[in-house]
C-alpha angles and dihedrals in degrees: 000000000000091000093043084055099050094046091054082049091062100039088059092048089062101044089053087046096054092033089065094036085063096051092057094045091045100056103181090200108049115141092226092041109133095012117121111260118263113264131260118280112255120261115273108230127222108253084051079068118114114245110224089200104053099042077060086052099057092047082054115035117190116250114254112240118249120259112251116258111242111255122247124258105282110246119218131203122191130204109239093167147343129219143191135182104174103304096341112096132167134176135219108231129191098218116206089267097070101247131108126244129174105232108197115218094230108217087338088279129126097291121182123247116261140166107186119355089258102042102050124162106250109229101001120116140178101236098176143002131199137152108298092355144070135180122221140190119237117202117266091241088044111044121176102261109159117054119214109198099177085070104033093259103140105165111209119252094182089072089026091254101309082131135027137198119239113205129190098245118209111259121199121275115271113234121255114277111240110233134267117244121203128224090255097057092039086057104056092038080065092050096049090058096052091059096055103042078054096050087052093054088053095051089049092056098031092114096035114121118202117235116249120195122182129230087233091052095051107113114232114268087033125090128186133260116199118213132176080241091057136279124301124191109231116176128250126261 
């Protein structure tokens, strides 16, 4: 009987739990009781989506590239000349600032261009030297970027003008000097021109006749004057 009476126990336990359960689910007075339920929420599209990526994107922004630094003036040098004397060999440059300088190609190396020992060209190097050419290095931050072939100046593509080729460029011709004369000719093209300027006055006065007047045909109150050119008659004082 005991186990009768403990299952009966149990059976009413559960009906009072679920019985009470019930009652808090069923609520008679509740406000929304009888209305149609809400409709369903819209479906949410796929760009409304939220983009994993670029919500990344936005907590790490990429850095913004800095802006390029403006590149320095670009310096230019010109050949004005080349010389050699057995394995020693210079050349005579035009530096930007408009002036010539002989640059010696020390131990015909890479030698730094250099005006004076306290005024160099940072940067700058003779590379090579040859007859009517020359090859020189342009600074990594200045590289030679605009060619000027009417004075030699070809700037390299191939290492995107990190050298450049000098080149002797044809000047115009220089006008023929005149001659130097010496004292000794000057003097006896002087000379020469003294006698003839002499041998035309004869021949202008080949045919004149001085003027003779004699004492006995002088008037009274005149007197003569004598001249290489003839005599004239002036009064007396």
């Amino acid at each position: 009987m005991r186990y009768y009476d403990i299952l009966i126990t149990l059976i009413l336990t559960m009906a009072v739990w679920l019985g009470s359960a019930q009652s808090h689910a069923f609520d008679l007075f509740e406000a929304d009781r009888g209305k149609p339920p809400p409709p369903p929420p819209p479906p949410v599209k796929q760009s409304q989506l939220p983009n994993p990526f670029r919500l990344r994107q936005q907590e790490f922004p990429h850095k913004t590239q800095k802006s390029r630094k403006a590149l320095p003036p670009q310096k230019d040098f010109f050949l004005r000349g080349t010389s050699r004397i057995g394995d020693f060999r210079s050349v005579i440059l035009k530096g930007p600032d408009n002036k010539d300088f002989i640059q010696h190609f020390k131990n015909n190396e890479r030698t730094l261009i250099e005006p004076s020992l306290d005024s160099p060209y940072k940067g700058y190097y003779l590379l090579e030297v040859k007859a009517r050419e020359v090859k020189i290095e342009y600074p990594v931050e200045s590289p030679c970027r605009k060619s000027n072939e009417k004075k030699g100046l070809t700037c390299s593509e191939a290492d995107e003008g990190k050298t450049a080729l000098l080149a002797l460029t044809q000047s115009k011709a220089l006008p023929t000097p005149k001659p130097r004369v010496s004292k000794t000719k000057k003097a006896a093209d002087a000379k020469k021109r003294r006698e003839e300027k002499r041998k035309k006055r004869r021949e202008q006065y080949k045919n004149f006749k001085r003027k003779v007047i004699k004492d006995e045909d002088v008037p009274e109150g005149m007197r003569v004057v004598r001249t290489p050119f003839g005599d004239r008659l002036v009064p007396k004082k």
